[in-house]
Backbone as numpy.savetxt, mean C-alpha at the origin, in Angstrom:
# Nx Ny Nz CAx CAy CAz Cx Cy Cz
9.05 10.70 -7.13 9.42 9.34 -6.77 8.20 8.43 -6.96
8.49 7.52 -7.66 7.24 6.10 -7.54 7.96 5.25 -6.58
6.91 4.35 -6.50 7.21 3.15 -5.37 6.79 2.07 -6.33
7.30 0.64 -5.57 6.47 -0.45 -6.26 6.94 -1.44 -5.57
6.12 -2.45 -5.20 6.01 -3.52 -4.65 7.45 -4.51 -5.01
7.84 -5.01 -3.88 8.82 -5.72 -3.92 8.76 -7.08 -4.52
9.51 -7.70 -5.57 9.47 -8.57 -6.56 9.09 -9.80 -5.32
9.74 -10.51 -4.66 9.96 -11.45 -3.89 8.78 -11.45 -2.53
7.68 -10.45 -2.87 6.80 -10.61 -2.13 5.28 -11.55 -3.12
4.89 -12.30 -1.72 3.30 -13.01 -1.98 2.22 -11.90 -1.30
0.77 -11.76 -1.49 -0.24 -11.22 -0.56 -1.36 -11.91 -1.42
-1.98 -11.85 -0.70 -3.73 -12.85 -0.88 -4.35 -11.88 0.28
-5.26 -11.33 -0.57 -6.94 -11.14 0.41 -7.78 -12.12 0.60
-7.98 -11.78 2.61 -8.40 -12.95 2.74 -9.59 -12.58 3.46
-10.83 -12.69 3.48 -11.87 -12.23 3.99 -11.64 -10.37 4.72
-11.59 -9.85 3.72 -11.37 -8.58 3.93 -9.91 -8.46 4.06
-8.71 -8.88 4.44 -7.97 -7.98 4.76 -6.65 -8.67 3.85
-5.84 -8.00 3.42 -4.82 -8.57 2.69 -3.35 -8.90 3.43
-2.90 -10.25 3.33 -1.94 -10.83 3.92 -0.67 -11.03 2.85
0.10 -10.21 3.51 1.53 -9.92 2.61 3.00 -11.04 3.34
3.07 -11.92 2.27 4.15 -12.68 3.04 6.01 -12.56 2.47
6.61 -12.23 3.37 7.80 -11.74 3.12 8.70 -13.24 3.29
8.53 -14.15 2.20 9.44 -15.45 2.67 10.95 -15.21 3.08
11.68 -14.74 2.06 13.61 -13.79 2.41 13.25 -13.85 3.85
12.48 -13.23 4.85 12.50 -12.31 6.19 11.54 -13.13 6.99
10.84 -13.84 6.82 10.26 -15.13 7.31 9.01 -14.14 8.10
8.70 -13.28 7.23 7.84 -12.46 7.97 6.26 -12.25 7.58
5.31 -12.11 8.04 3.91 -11.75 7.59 3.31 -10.71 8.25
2.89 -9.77 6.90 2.34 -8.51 7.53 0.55 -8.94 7.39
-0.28 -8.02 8.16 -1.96 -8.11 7.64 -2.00 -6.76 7.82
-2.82 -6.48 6.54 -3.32 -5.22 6.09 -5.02 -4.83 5.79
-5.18 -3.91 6.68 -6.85 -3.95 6.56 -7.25 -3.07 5.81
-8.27 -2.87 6.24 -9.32 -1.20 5.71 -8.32 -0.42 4.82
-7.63 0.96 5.12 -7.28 1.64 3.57 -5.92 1.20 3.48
-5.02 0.58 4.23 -3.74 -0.10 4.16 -3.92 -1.26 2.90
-4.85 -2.21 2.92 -5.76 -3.24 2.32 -5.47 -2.37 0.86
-6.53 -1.22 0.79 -6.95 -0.94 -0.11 -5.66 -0.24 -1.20
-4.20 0.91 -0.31 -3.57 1.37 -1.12 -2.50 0.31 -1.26
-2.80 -1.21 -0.43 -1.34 -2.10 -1.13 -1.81 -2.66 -2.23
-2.88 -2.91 -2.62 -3.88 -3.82 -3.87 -3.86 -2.44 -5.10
-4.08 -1.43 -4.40 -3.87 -0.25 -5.78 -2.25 -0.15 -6.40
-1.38 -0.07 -5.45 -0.07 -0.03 -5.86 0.40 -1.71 -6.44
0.17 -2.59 -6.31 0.13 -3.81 -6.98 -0.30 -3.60 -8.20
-1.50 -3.09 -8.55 -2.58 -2.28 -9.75 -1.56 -1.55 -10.49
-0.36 -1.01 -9.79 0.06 0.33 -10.42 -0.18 1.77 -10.83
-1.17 1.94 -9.50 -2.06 3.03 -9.45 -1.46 3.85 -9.05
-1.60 5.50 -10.01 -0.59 6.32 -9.20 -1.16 7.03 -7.89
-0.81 8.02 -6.69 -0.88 8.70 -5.51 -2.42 9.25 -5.81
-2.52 9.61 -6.92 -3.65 10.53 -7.67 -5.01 9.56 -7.61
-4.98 8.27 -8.07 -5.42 7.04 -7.91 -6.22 6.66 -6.77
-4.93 6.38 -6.79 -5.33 6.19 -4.53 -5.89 6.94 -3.78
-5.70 8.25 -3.74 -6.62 9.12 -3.12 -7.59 9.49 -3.53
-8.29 9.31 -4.59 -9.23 9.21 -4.77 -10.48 7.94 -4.49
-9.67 6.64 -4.64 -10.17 5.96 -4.10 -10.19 5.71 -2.92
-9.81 6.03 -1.76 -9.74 6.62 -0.28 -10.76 7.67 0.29
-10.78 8.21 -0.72 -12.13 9.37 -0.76 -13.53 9.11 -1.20
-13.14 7.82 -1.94 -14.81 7.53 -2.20 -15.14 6.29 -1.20
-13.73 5.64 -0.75 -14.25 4.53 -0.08 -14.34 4.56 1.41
-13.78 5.67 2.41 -13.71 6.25 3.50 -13.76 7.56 3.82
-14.30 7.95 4.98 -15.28 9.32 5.32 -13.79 10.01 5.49
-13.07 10.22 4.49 -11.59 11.43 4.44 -11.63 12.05 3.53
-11.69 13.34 3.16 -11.17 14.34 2.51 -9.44 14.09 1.62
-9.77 14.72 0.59 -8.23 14.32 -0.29 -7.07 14.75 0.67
-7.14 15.97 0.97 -5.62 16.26 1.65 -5.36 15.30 2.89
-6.71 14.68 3.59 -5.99 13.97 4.56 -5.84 12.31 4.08
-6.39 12.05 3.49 -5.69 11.14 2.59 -4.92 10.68 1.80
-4.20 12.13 1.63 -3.08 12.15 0.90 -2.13 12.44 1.57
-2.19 12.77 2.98 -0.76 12.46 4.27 -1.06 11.26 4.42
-2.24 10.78 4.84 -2.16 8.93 4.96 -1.35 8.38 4.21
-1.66 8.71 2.36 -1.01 7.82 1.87 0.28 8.18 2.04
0.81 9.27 1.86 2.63 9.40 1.84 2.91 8.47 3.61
2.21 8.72 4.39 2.95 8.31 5.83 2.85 6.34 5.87
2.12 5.86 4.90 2.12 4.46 5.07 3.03 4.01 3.65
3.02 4.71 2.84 3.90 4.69 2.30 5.54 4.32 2.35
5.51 5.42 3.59 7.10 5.65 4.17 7.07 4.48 4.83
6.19 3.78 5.46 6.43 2.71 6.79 6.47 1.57 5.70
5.92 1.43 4.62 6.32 0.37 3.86 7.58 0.29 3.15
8.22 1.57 2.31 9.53 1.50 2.25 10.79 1.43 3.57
10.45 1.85 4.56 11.26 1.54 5.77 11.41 0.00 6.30
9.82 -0.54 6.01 9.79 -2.24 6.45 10.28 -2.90 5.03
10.69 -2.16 4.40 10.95 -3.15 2.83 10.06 -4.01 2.01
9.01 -3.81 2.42 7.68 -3.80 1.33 8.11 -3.09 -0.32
8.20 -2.01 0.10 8.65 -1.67 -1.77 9.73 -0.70 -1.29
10.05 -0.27 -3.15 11.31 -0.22 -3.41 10.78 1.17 -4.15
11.48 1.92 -4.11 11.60 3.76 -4.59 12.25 3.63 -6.09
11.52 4.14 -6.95 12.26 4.74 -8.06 12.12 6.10 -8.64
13.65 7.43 -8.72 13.37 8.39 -9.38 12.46 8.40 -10.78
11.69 9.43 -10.32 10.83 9.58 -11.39 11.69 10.51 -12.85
């Protein structure tokens, strides 16, 4: 499965942390430290492989636990409707 950012979303980094605005849902998320970092990679179109690596060079985590991070914020962004799932 890939993911990818929902068409009808805005985000701007804004002194460190990236602000995702959901106009449809009148909603605004803020995203910091590696949340920050894997919503700006998946914008990038960076795959899981990607991301955890850059998680690993940019915070004191090891791949495997950065690679449950990423699947578990993952899930909370497809559940809040941030992005959208496609079979691979």
């Amino acid at each position: 499965m890939t993911v990818e950012i929902k068409k009808n979303l805005a985000y701007r980094r804004i002194a460190g942390e990236v602000f995702v605005v959901d106009a449809p849902r009148s909603e605004m998320h803020e995203l910091n430290g590696p949340a920050a970092l894997i919503w700006e990679g998946l914008a990038a179109g960076k795959t899981k492989k990607d991301l955890v690596k850059a998680m690993t060079a940019e915070f004191e985590v090891d791949g495997e636990t950065a690679l449950a991070d990423l699947e578990i914020f993952i899930k909370d962004l497809l559940e809040s409707g941030l992005l959208s799932a496609k079979s691979d």
